[in-house]
N, C-alpha and C positions, 0 to 999 in steps of 0.2 A: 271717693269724693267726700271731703267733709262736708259735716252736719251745716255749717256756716255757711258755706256755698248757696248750698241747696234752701237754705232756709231766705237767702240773701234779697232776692227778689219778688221775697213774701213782703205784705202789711206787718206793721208794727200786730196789728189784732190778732193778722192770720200765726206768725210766727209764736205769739205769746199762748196760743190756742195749740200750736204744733208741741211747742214745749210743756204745757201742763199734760197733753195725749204721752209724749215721752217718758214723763216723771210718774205720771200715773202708772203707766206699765213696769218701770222698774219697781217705784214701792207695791203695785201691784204682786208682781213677781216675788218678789219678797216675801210679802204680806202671806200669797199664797203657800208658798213654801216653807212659812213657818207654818203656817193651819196644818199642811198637809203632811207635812212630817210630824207633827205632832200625834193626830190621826194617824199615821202610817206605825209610829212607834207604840200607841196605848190600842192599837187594833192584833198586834202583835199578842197581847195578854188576853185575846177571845180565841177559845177553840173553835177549832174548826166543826167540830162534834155536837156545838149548841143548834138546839131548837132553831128554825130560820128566826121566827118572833124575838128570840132573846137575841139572834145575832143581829138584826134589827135594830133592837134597843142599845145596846151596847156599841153598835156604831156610830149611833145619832149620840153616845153620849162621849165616845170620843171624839166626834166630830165639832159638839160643844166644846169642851174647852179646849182643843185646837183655834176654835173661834175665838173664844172670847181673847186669849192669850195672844193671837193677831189683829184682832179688833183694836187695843192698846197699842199695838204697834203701831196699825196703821194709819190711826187718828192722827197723832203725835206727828208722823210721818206725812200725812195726804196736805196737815195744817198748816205746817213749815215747810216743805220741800214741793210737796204735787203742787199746793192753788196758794201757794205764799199768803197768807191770811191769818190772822190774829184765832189763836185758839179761844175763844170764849165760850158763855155758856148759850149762846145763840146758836154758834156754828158748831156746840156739842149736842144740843138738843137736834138738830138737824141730820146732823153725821149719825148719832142713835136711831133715829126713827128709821131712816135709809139704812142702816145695821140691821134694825128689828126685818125690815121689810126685805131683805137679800137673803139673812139668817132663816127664814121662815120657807123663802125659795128655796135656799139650799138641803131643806131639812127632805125638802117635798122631794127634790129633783133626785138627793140620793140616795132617800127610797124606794125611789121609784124605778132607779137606775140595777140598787140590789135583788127587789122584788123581778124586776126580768132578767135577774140572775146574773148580771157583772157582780165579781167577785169583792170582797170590801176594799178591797187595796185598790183596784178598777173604778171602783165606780165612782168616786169621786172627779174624776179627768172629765165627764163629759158634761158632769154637775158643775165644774169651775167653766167648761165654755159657754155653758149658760148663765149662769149667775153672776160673773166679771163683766162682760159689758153692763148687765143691767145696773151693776152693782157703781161702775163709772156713773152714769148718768142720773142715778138718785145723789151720788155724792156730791157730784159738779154741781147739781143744783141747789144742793142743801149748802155748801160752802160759799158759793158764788152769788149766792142773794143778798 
């Protein structure tokens, strides 16, 4: 059944709300899968042999600039494609602070996820089902004001 169909005997509001939930999930999925491969490739250059503490640190700092390096995607991406909105420095100052605030979750969630011993390559998957919703709804709201 096409998307059009189904969408068809939606509201103009409801439909344009079904489509931004869509487009988020793609650049979402994207977004993620750039973090997380990047993460997955600079996790690869930690022994396995490191103190847990350093392997800790070394995962929170590959998981940083897998961030940051998807965060520039995803802007770019969530501004023009997810909420079709004029990139400024209103709707960047927004989009960051919602950054700053997911980023911080995410730092939490997966060490918290390695500390009860999922593996580094692991433990980010349960941290992304946490911190992706959350991470939708600071941004809808930061874009959409």
């Amino acid at each position: 059944m096409p998307i059009r169909d189904f969408t068809s005997h939606l509201g103009k509001d409801k439909r344009q709300g079904f489509g931004e939930i869509i487009r988020f999930g793609i650049v979402g999925i994207t977004a993620t899968a750039i973090q997380y491969g990047i993460y997955y490739a600079l996790t690869l250059l930690i022994g396995d042999d490191e103190p847990k503490a350093s392997m800790h640190f070394y995962s929170s700092v590959c998981m940083t600039v897998g961030y940051i390096i998807s965060f520039i995607f995803n802007f770019f991406a969530s501004t023009h494609f997810t909420f079709r909105v004029k990139a400024n420095a209103k709707h960047g100052a927004g989009f960051a602070f919602s950054h700053v605030v997911n980023y911080l979750l995410q730092m939490v969630t997966l060490n918290f996820f390695l500390w009860l011993g999922l593996s580094k390559q692991w433990a980010p998957i349960p941290m992304f089902c946490i911190c992706v919703p959350v991470n939708f709804l600071l941004v809808r709201f930061f874009l959409k004001r």
